[in-house]
C-alpha positions, 0 to 999 in steps of 0.5 A: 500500500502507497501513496499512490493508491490514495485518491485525494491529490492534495494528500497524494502529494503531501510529503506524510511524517516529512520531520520525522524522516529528516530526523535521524533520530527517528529509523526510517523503517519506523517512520515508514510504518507510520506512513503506513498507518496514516495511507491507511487511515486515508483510505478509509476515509476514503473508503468509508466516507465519514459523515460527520466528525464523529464517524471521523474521529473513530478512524482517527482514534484507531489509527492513533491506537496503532501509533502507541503500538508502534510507539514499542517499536522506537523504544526498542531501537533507541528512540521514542515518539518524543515532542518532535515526532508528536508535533508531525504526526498530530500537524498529518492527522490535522491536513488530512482531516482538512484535505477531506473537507474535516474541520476537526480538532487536532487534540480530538482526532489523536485523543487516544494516544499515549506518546 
């Protein structure tokens, strides 16, 4: 699953977890993986269509459950979902909620996570 497979150009053209890669802080592959979890949350949005911020919010928290898994993961390879790496992960929730027409609160569309 890529980029290229979500349907929405502006998010298809957004470089996801931008940061985080520039980083070397952060290993690439589990950066990679967080990529991978924000694809898939696009397409379920676009697979889903969310009617409302509430149907929203649903796709939003379970993804942000998998970053906290994934959250594991940076611990065991010497890194961690610090400030820098929650300020770019919450700034791809916020511009994919808008980029599908959302006017969501950021703090609400990532309100399970735990990093």
């Amino acid at each position: 699953m890529t980029q290229n497979t979500i349907k929405n150009e502006q998010v298809k053209s957004h470089e996801l977890l931008k940061e985080m890669y520039q980083d070397d802080y952060f290993p690439d592959f589990l950066v990679d993986k967080g990529k991978g979890i924000l694809i898939e949350l696009c397409i379920q949005i676009e697979s889903q269509k969310p009617a409302n911020l509430e149907d929203l919010y649903k796709l939003t928290h379970a993804s942000t459950d998998k970053f906290n898994d994934l959250g594991e993961e940076f611990y065991e390879n010497d890194s961690e979902l610090e400030t820098a790496a929650r300020e770019n992960i919450a700034a791809d929730f916020e511009f994919i909620a808008k980029a599908y027409g959302f006017d969501a609160d950021t703090e609400e569309l990532i309100a399970t996570r735990d990093w």
